[in-house]
N, C-alpha and C positions, 0 to 999 in steps of 0.2 A: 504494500500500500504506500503511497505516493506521501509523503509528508506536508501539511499544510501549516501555515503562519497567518495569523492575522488575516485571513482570507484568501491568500494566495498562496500557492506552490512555493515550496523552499529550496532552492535552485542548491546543485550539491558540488558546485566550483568548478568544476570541469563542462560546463556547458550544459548537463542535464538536471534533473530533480531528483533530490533525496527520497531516499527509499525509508522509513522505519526500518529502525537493527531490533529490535526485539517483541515479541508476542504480547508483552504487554504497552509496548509502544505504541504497535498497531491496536491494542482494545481503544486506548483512551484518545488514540485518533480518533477511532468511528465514534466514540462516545463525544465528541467534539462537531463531529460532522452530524451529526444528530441534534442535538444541540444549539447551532448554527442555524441549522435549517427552519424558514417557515414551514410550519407543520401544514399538510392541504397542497402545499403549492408544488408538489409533483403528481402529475395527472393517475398514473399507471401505478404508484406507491402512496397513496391517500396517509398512511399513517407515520410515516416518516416524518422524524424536525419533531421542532417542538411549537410550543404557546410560549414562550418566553416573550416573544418580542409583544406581544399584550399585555404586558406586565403596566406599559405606561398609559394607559385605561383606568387600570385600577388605585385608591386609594393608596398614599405610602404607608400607611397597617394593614392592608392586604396583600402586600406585594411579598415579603418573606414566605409565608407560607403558601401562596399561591406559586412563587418561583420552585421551590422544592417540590409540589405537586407537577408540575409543567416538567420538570428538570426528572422525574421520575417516572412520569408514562413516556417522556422520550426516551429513554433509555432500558423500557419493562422489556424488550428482544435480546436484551445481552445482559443474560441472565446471572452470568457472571460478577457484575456490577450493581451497587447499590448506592442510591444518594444515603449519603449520611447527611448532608448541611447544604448550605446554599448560602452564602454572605455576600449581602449587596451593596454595591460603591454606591457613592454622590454622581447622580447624570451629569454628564459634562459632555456639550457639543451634541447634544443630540442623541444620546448614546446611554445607555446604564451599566455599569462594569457590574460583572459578578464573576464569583468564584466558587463551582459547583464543586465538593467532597462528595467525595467517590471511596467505597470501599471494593477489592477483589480478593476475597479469604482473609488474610492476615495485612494484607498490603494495603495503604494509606493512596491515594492518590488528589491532586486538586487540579481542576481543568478550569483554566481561565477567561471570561470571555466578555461582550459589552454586545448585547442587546440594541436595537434603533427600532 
């Protein structure tokens, strides 16, 4: 799987794109690219993505727990992976930072990301 950055492909210096080195590099890609994604807005994959980017709809006392509910049915296919938390930035430019916890068995993970 292809490594991605901030929305774009991470070029691996030699003129092509980085590949993910490890098995769990590659989960918390997909878990990123899941996550990312407007949920609905692939025709042929309706359940893909998430509801995050609705987040800014909602009240900021409904936004925590509704981002962990959002953050959790996108990721309920990769069974492996559990939210454990969801902490969310100050919107800046248009944008909400959050930071999704992720558990896989024993291992800790935190997948970064900012919402529009």
């Amino acid at each position: 799987m292809l490594k991605i950055r901030n929305g774009d492909y991470v070029p691996d210096g030699t003129g092509g794109l980085a590949r993910c080195e490890s098995a769990s590099e590659e989960l918390l890609q997909q878990a990123l690219l899941r996550l990312s994604a407007h949920r609905g807005a692939l025709p042929f994959w309706e359940d893909f993505g998430s509801r995050l980017w609705q987040l800014g709809r909602l009240s900021a006392a409904e936004r925590p727990a509704a981002a962990k509910q959002y953050a959790a049915e996108s990721l309920a296919d990769l069974e492996e992976l559990s939210v454990t938390g969801v902490t969310l930035g100050e919107p800046r430019d248009g944008a909400l930072p959050l930071t999704v916890e992720l558990a896989c068995g024993d291992e800790k993970y935190a997948v970064e990301l900012a919402v529009r």
